[in-house]
C-alpha positions in Angstrom: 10.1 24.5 19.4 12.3 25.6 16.2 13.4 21.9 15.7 9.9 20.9 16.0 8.8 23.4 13.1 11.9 22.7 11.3 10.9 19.0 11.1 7.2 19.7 10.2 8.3 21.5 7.4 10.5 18.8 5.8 13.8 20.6 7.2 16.9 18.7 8.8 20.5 20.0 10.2 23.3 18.4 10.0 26.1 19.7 12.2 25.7 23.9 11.2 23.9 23.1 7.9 19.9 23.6 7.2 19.0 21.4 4.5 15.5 22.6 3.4 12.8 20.2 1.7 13.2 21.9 -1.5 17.3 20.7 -1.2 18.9 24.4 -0.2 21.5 23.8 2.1 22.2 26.6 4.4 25.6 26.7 6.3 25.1 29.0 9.3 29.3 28.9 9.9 30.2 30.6 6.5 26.8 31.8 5.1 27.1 30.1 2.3 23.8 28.7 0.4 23.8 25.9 -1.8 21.2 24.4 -4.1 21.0 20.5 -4.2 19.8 18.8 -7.3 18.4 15.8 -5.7 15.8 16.2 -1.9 15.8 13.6 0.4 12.2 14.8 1.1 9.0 12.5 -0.7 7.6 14.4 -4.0 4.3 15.7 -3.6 3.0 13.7 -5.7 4.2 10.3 -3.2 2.7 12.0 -0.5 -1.3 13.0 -2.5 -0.9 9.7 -4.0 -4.2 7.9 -4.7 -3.9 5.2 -1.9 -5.5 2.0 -1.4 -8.3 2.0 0.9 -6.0 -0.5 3.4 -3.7 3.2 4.2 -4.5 6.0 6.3 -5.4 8.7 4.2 -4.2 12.6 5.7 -7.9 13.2 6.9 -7.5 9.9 9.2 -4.3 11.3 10.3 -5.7 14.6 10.7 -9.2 13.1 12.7 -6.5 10.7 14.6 -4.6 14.1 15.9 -7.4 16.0 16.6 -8.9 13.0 18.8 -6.0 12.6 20.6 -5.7 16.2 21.5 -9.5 15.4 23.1 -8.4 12.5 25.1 -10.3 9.8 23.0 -9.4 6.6 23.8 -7.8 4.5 21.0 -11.1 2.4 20.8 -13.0 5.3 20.3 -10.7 6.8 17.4 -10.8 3.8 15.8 -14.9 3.7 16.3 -14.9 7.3 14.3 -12.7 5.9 11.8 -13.9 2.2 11.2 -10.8 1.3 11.8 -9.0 -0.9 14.7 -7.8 0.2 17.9 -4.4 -1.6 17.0 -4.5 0.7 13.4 -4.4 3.3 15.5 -2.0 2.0 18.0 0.5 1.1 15.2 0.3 4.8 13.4 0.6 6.9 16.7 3.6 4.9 18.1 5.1 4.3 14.7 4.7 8.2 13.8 4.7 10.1 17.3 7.8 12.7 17.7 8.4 13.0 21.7 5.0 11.6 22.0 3.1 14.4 20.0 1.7 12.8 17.1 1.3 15.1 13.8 -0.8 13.8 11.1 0.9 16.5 7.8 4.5 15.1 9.2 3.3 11.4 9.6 2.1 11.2 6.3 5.4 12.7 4.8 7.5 10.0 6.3 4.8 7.5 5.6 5.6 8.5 2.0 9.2 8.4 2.5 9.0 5.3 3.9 7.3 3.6 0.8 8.6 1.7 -1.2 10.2 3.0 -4.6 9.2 1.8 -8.0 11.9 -0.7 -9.1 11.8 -3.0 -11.9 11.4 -6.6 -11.0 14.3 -9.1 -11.2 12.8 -10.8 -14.5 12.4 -7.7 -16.2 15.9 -6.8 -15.9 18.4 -8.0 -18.8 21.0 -11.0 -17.0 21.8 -14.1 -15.5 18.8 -14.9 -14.0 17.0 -14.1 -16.8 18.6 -16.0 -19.0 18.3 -19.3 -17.2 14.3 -18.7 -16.7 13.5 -18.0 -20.1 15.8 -21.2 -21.1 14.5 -23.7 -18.3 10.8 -22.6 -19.7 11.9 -23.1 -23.5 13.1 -26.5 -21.6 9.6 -27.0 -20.2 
């Protein structure tokens, strides 16, 4: 049950260290507490992010959980969502921990799992640069 909460909130262990969302790092051995620069966790801002209409949105998640804890059939969620019974499928097998599917911790590793912002390849000063912009002077 303490792993369970642990994970809800963002928190992992590694061995006998805590590391908590925020990046404190708690070693239970030698009680010694360490603040991390960088988290592992999304930002809040990846995980409110304006999404487009194509993602499940935290109120899906939250209708999908509190379905499931009903014993609606996957048709039937999908029905109160307009969405597919494979959507739903996809999200509770995809995001289910020991097959108890919570919606605030789905959408965190949702978030996680997005892609970061990157610049693209032709952006980026180099080789491959280079030869685009002279095979287009080249026409």
């Amino acid at each position: 049950m303490r792993t369970a909460q642990d994970w809800d909130r963002g928190w992992r262990k590694q061995g006998h260290v805590r590391i908590h969302d925020n990046g404190r790092k708690i070693d239970y051995k030698t009680g010694v507490n360490t603040i991390v620069a960088a988290s592992s966790a999304p930002s809040l801002a990846a995980v409110e992010a304006e999404l487009h209409p194509q993602f499940l949105t935290v109120a899906e998640r939250e209708t999908i959980a509190d379905l499931l804890r009903q014993d609606a059939s996957l048709r039937g969620i999908g029905r109160a969502l307009g969405r597919s019974a494979s959507t739903i499928k996809r999200e509770i097998d995809a995001r289910a921990v020991d097959g108890v599917y919570r919606p605030h911790a789905a959408q965190r590793a949702w978030a996680g799992s997005r892609a970061r912002p990157k610049t693209a390849n032709l952006a980026q000063d180099g080789p491959l640069r280079d030869d685009v912009a002279g095979k287009l002077r080249e026409r």
